[in-house]
C-alpha positions, 0 to 999 in steps of 0.5 A: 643269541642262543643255540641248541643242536643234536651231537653228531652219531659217532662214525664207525668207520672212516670210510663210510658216507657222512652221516652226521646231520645237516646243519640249519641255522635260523635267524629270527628275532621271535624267540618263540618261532626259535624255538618251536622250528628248531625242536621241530627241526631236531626231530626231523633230524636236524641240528640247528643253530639259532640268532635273534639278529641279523648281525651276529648271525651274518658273523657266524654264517660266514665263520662257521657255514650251516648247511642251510639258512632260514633267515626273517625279514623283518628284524633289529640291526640288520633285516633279512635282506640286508643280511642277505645281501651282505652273505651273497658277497662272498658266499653261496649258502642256501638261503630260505627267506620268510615273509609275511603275506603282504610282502611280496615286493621283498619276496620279489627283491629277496630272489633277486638278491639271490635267496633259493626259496621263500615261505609266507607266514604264517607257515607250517613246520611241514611246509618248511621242513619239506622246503629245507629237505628240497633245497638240500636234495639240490645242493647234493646233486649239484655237488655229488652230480645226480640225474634227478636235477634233469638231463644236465646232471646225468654225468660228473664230468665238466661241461665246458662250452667256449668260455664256461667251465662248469664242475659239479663235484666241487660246485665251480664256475669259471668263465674265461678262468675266473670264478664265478660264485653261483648258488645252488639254484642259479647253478642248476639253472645255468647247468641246464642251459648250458648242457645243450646250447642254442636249445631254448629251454621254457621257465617251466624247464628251467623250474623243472632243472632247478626244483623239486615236484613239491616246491612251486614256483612262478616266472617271475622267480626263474626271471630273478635267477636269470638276471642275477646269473647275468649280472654275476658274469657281468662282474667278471665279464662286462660283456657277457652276453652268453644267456639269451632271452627268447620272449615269450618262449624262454632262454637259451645259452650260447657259446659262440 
């Protein structure tokens, strides 16, 4: 393992906005694709950290969080789906994962797993970059309570509807008072339904609520979300039943 990251500007004053760069870490066992993406990243900005296995990067993701994590599937010890799964335990970091083009079953299992995008291989620096600057826009309105992740986020006040507490400025999730660690997509999925209950909202609303104009999604990867928001408040509440599904129109939230 080996990593290379910009130093951060040094803060002029305590009180302004953080500007330090944002983390990426990359995991690969190409050191070739190491490389090239994360001096691609740094002149975008970035700071990056870089493991050639799942393992040892499962350790440090969780000891010392990145902003956001680009993981490959296939590599030695533990792929990126393991890896994945193994981070969903207890942590809610953006994840991009990379595929190649006749991988569209662990695509699939990827989302399901609770990954917020996938890139096929082989793929463009700009592409990918434009993906990382996407989620991370997400992950700060979802934490800063923005307006442009639709009409859910036009307030930072808590949305509370019957047994669900959902805060945006410090990204929690209570159901019956327990936590419920959602990430960022599945948080702004589930912010969107439960800001008006009973309101059917189409996957193309919910596609709109959760990702920007320049990522492209399908329906089978709002359906992934969805199933992963049930099965996350089944593991709190065996009988939740609070998301609806409407077929062939969409879903709901209920909070009766």
């Amino acid at each position: 393992m080996f990593a290379m990251a910009q130093p951060s500007p040094t803060p002029t004053n305590a009180a302004m906005v953080d500007t330090r760069p944002k983390v990426i870490a990359l995991v690969d066992d190409d050191r070739n694709i190491l490389t090239t993406v994360s001096i691609a990243l740094q002149a975008e900005g970035f700071a990056t950290r870089v493991y050639s296995d799942g393992a040892t990067a499962l350790k440090a993701l969780l000891e010392n969080p990145p902003d956001l994590a680009v993981f490959d599937i296939k590599m030695p010890r533990m792929d990126g789906l393991e890896l994945l799964q193994k981070l969903r335990e207890t942590s809610a970091l953006p994840v991009i994962f990379l595929t190649s083009k006749d991988e569209e079953p662990d695509e699939a299992l990827g989302l399901a797993l609770g990954a917020d995008d996938y890139i096929a291989k082989p793929f463009s620096q700009r592409l990918l970059t434009a993906r990382i600057r996407a989620i991370l826009r997400r992950s700060e309105l979802v934490r800063g309570g923005g307006d442009d992740a639709g009409e859910s986020s036009t307030s930072n006040e808590a949305i509370r509807r019957g047994r669900l507490e959902m805060d945006s400025l410090r990204h929690q999730v209570l159901w019956d008072g327990r936590p419920v660690s959602l990430t960022v997509t599945e948080f702004l999925i589930l912010e969107a339904l439960a800001a008006r209950p009973g309101v059917i909202k189409s996957r193309n609303q919910l596609m709109d609520a959760a990702y920007s104009d320049d990522v492209f999604v399908d329906d089978r990867t709002i359906d992934s979300h969805i199933k992963r928001l049930r099965r996350k408040f089944r593991g709190v509440d065996p009988r939740f039943d609070a998301i609806e599904t409407l077929y062939g129109a969409g879903y709901s939230f209920t909070d009766g």
